[in-house]
N, C-alpha and C positions, 0 to 999 in steps of 0.2 A: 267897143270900149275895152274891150277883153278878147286875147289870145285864142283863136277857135280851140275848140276840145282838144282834137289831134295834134295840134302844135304844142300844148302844154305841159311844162317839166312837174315835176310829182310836186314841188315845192309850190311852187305859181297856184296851182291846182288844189292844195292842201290849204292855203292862204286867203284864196278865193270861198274854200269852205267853210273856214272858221269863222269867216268875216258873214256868210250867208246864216251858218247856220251853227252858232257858238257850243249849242249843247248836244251839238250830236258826239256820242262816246268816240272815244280813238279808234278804237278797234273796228266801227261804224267807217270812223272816216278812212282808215287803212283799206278795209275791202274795197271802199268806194275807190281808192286812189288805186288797186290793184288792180278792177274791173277796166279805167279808165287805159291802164298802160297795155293790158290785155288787146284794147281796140284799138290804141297808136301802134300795132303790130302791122295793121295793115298798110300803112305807108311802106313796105318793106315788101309787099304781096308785088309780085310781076302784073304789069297792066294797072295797076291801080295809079288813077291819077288824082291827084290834088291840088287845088290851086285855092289860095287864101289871099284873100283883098281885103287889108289892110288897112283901119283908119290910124292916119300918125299918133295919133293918143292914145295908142294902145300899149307906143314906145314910153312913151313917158307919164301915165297913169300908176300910181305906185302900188303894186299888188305885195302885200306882204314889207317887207324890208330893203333897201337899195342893192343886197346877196342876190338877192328872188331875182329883182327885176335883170340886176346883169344873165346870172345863170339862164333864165329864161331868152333874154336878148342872144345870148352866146347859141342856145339851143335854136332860135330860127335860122341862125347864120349855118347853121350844121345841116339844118333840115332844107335847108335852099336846094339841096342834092337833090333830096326827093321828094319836092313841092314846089310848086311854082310861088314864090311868094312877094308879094308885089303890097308898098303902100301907096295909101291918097294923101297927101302932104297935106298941112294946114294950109296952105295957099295954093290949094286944087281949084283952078278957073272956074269950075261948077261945082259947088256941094254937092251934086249926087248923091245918093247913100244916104244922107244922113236924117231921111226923113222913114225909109227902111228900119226898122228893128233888126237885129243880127237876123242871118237867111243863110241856110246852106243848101243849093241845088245836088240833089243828085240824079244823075244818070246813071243805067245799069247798062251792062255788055249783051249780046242774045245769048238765048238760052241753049248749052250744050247743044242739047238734043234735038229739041224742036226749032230753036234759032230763032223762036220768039222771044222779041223784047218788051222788058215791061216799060212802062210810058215814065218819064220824069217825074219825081216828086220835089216839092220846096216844103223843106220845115224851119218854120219862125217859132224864135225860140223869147218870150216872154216872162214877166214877173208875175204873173197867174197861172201862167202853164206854156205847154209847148202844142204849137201844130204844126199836123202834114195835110200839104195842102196836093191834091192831085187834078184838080181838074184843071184842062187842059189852058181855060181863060185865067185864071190865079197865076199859075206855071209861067204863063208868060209873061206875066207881069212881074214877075222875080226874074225871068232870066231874060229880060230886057235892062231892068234896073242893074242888073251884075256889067250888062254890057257898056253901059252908060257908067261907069266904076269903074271898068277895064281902062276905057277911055283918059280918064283923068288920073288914073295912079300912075303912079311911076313904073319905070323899065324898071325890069330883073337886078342888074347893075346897080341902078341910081337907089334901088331901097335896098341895098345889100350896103350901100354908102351908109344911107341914112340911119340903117343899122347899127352901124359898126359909131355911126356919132354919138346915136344915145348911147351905146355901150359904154363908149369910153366916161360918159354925162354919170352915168350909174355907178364905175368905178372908179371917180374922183371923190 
């Protein structure tokens, strides 16, 4: 229902906080917000891959003010460069997903030296807290469910479309 971390513009991100957490001081929410853009640095790191699946109400859910939502809509169309980013339409054949809590798989590269890799983690991100989950039966039950997502989102193209419509939907 909400724009992964890394895709998020400082505003989106700011808006999402206030709405969370009304009385944290500014100067609380600025480190947070400069922490945050600190880590959207590595979309720009060589090798680093990212791919974000997309449920369509994430276009049209209003975070903040109808500014936010364009600015932030204009910012995935920018980041399409360096993210694969792909949505599930409301009339995705199969709801997939949608019984999943937001999940981000990661996989890491081997290790310089030794050219040991460490194994996948999935962390589910929740309203009591977040987990990582490593064991290897969990793991695949997130990176089956992403597969089963892949499936029913749209091509690269067709959500850079549907992009570009809620865009215009937010600057009307």
């Amino acid at each position: 229902t909400l724009v992964p971390g890394l895709l998020q513009t400082r505003e989106y991100r700011r808006a999402i906080t206030w709405a969370t957490s009304p009385d944290t001081p500014s100067k609380e929410v600025d480190r947070m917000l400069d922490m945050a853009a600190k880590r959207q640095s590595i979309l720009d790191r060589e090798g680093f891959r990212f791919e974000a699946l997309l449920a369509e109400g994430v276009l049209h859910y209003q975070v903040g003010n109808p500014e936010i939502m364009a600015a932030q809509i204009q910012s995935l169309l920018e980041k399409c460069e360096q993210a694969e980013i792909r949505v599930v339409p409301f009339r995705a054949k199969n709801p997939c997903g949608l019984i999943a809590s937001p999940f981000v798989l990661f996989s890491f590269p081997p290790l310089l030296t030794s050219k040991l890799q460490e194994p996948p983690v999935a962390y589910v991100e929740g309203l009591a807290g977040d987990l990582y989950l490593e064991r290897r039966t969990e793991v695949s039950m997130y990176s089956q469910e992403a597969e089963k997502i892949r499936h029913v989102a749209l091509s690269r193209s067709a959500s850079k479309n549907l992009m570009l419509r809620a865009l215009k939907e937010w600057q009307a």
